[in-house]
C-alpha positions in Angstrom: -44.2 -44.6 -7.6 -40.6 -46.4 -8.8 -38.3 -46.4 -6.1 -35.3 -45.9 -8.7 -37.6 -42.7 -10.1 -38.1 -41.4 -6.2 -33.9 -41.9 -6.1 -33.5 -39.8 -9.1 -35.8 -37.3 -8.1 -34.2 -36.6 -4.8 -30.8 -36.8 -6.1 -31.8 -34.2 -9.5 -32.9 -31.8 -6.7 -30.3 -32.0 -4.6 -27.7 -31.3 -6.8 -29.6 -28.2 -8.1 -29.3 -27.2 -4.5 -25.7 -27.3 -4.5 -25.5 -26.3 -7.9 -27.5 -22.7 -6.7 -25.8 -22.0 -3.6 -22.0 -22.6 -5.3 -23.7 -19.8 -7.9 -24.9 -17.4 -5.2 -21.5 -17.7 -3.5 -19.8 -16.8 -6.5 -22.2 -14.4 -7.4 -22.1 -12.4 -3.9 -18.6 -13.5 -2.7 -17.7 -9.8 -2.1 -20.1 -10.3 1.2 -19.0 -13.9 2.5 -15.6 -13.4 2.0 -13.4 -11.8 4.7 -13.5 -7.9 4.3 -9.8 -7.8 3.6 -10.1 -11.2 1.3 -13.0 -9.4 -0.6 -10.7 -6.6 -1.2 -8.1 -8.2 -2.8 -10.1 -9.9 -5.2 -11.7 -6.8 -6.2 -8.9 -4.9 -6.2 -6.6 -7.5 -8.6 -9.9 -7.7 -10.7 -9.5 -4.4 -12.0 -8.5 -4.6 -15.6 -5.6 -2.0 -15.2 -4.2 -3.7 -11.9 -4.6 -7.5 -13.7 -2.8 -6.3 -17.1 0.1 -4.9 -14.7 0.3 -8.4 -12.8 0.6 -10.0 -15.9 3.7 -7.8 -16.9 5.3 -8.5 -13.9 4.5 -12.2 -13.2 6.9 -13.5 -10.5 7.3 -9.9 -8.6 4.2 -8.7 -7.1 3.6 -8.5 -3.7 0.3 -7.7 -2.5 0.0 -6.1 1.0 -2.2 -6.4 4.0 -5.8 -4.8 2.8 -7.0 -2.3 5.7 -9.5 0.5 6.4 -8.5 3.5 3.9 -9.0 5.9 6.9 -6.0 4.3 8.2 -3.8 5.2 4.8 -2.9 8.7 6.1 -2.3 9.7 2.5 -5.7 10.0 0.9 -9.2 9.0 1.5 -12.4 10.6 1.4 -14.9 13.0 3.4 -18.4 12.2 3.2 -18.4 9.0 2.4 -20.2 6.2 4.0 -19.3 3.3 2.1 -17.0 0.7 3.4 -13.7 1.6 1.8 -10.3 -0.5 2.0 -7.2 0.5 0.3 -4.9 -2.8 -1.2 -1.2 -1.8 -1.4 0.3 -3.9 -4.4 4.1 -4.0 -5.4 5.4 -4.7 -8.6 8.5 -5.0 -10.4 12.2 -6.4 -9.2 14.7 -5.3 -7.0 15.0 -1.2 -6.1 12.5 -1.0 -9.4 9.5 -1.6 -7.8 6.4 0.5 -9.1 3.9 0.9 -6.4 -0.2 0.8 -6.7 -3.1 1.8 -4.3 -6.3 0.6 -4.9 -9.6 1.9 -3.0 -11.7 -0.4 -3.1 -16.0 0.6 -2.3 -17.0 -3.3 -0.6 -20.6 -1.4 -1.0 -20.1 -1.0 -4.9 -18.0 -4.3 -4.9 -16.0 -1.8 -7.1 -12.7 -0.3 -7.1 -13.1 3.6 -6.3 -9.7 5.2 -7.6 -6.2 4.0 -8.0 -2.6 5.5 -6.7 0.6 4.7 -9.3 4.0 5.7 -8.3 7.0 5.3 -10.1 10.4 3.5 -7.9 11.2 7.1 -6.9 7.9 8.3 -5.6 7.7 10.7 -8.6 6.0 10.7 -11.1 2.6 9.4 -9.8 -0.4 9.2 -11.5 -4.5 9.1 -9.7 -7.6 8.2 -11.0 -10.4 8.6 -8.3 -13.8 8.6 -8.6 -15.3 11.5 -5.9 -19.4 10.6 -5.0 -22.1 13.1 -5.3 -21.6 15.6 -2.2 -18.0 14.4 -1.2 -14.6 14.9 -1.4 -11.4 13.3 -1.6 -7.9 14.4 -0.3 -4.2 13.9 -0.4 -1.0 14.6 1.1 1.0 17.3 -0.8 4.4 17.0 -1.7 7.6 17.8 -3.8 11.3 18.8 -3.6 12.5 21.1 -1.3 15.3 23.5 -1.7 18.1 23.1 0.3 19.3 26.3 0.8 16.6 28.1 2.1 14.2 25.2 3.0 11.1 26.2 0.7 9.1 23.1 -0.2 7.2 23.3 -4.1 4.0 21.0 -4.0 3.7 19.1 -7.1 -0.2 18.7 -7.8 -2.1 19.0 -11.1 -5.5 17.9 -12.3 -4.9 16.5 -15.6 -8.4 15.6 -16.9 -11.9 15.2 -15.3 -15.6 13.7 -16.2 -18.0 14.5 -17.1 -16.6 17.2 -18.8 -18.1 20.7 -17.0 -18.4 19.0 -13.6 -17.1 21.8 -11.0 -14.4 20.6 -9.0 -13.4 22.8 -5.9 -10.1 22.8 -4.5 -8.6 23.9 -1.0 -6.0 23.1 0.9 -5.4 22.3 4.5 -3.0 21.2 7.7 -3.8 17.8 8.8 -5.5 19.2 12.0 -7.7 21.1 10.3 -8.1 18.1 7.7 -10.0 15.9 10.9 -11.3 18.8 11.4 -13.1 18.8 7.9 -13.8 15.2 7.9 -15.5 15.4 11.9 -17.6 18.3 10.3 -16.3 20.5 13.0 -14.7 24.5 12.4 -11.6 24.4 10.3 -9.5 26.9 9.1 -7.7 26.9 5.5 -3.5 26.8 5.5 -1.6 29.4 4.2 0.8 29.1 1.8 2.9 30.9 -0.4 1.9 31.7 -4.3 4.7 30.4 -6.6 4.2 32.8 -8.8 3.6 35.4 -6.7 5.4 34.4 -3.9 3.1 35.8 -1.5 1.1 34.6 1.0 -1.9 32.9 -0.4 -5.3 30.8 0.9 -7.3 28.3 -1.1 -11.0 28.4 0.2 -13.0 26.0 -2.5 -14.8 28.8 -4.5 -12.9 28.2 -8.1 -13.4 25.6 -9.8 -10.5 23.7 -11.3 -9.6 23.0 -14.9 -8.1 20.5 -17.1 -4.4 21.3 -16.7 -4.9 22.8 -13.1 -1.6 22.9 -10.9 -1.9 23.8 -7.0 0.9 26.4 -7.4 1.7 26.5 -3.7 4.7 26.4 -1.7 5.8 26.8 2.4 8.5 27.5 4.3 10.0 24.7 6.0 12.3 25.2 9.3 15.9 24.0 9.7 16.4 21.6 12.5 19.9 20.8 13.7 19.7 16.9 13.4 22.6 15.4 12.0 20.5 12.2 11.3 18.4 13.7 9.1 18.2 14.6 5.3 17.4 17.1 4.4 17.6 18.9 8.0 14.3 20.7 7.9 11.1 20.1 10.0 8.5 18.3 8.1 6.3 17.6 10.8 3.5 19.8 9.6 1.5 18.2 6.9 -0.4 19.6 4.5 -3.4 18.3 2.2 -5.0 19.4 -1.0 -9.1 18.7 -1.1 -11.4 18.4 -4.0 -15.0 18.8 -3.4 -17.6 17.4 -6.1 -19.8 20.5 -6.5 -22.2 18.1 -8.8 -25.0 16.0 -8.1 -23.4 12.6 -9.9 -19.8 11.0 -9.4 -16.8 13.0 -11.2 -14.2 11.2 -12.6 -11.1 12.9 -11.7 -7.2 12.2 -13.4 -4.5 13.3 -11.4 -0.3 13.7 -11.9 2.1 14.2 -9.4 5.7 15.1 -11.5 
């Protein structure tokens, strides 16, 4: 055989080597990478989160990507995916629009999305929920100064497919780890703002497009000169929304 033939040979197939494995660690970076490096990519891959970064080249700042059990806010129950939530800022000075992304490393997909305006309010979510779980978040809203009672803002906006049966209830955050250890919980009472009587929400009715928690509490005055508004907001409360179908339901939220 010609040497110089041998030579090409050996060379043709090594660079077909290298030309495979560059391929297969673009092709599967999502499980070389880093968890949190992995994350970010996904995350900023997302055609809504990329569009934004392109409107605000120069101010974004993309935080530490960690665990989305460790968020506090929201996360899920039932799901045992690896899920990381990406923090990204965007926008200049006081102005800064705020995103959270959940990002599945299991799907090498991005789960749902937080959006909230400089002030906090108005905020917009679109989460996917899995087959036979649930997803949750921190209620909130203003609270009347004069008597301390504390309006949640929560509505579903839009959901898919279409007839999927969504069931809501709400919860302390004791009783939330509770819920997500599979252990006894009990459901929070509130008070009905239209009512304005003392109300549960237990997960038998289905929401609807348009759907508003319509729930209030009491919050307690603490003398604390340090702190506005002086009322105790150490007890947290959550909303929950169960998937009651055997697919993934699309689920749009507003907070305003």
């Amino acid at each position: 055989m010609d040497r110089r033939f041998l030579i090409g040979a050996i060379i043709a197939v090594l660079i077909i080597t290298i030309v495979g494995v560059f391929a297969a660690i673009i092709l599967f970076v999502s499980w070389i990478l880093p968890q949190p490096d992995a994350a970010v990519g996904i995350a900023t891959s997302d055609p809504e989160i990329r569009d934004a970064m392109r409107d605000n080249v120069g101010s974004v700042i993309i935080g530490n990507a960690t665990p989305l059990d460790e968020y506090g806010t929201s996360g899920y129950i039932n799901v045992s995916d690896t899920l990381v939530q990406v923090p990204i800022k965007m926008g200049k000075d006081f102005r800064c629009e705020r995103y959270v992304i959940y990002v599945d490393l299991n799907r090498s997909g991005v789960l749902g999305k937080e959006w909230y305006s400089y002030r906090g309010i108005p905020a917009a979510m679109d989460v996917t929920i899995p087959s036979g779980a649930s997803w949750y978040h921190l209620l909130s809203g203003p609270i009347l100064a004069t008597n301390g009672t504390q309006d949640f803002f929560f509505g579903v906006r839009s959901f898919g497919p279409a007839d999927a049966r969504i069931y809501p209830l709400i919860v302390d955050e004791p009783n939330l780890y509770r819920l997500k250890n599979g252990t006894a919980s009990e459901l929070a009472v509130y008070n009905d703002t239209f009512t304005r009587r003392p109300a549960v929400m237990n997960g038998t009715v289905p929401v609807y497009p348009g759907w508003r928690a319509n729930a209030s509490v009491q919050r307690a005055f603490v003398d604390d000169p340090y702190q506005w508004p002086a009322f105790d907001f150490s007890r947290r409360y959550y909303i929950v929304l169960i998937n009651g179908e055997t697919t993934d339901v699309n689920v749009s939220i507003g907070i305003s």
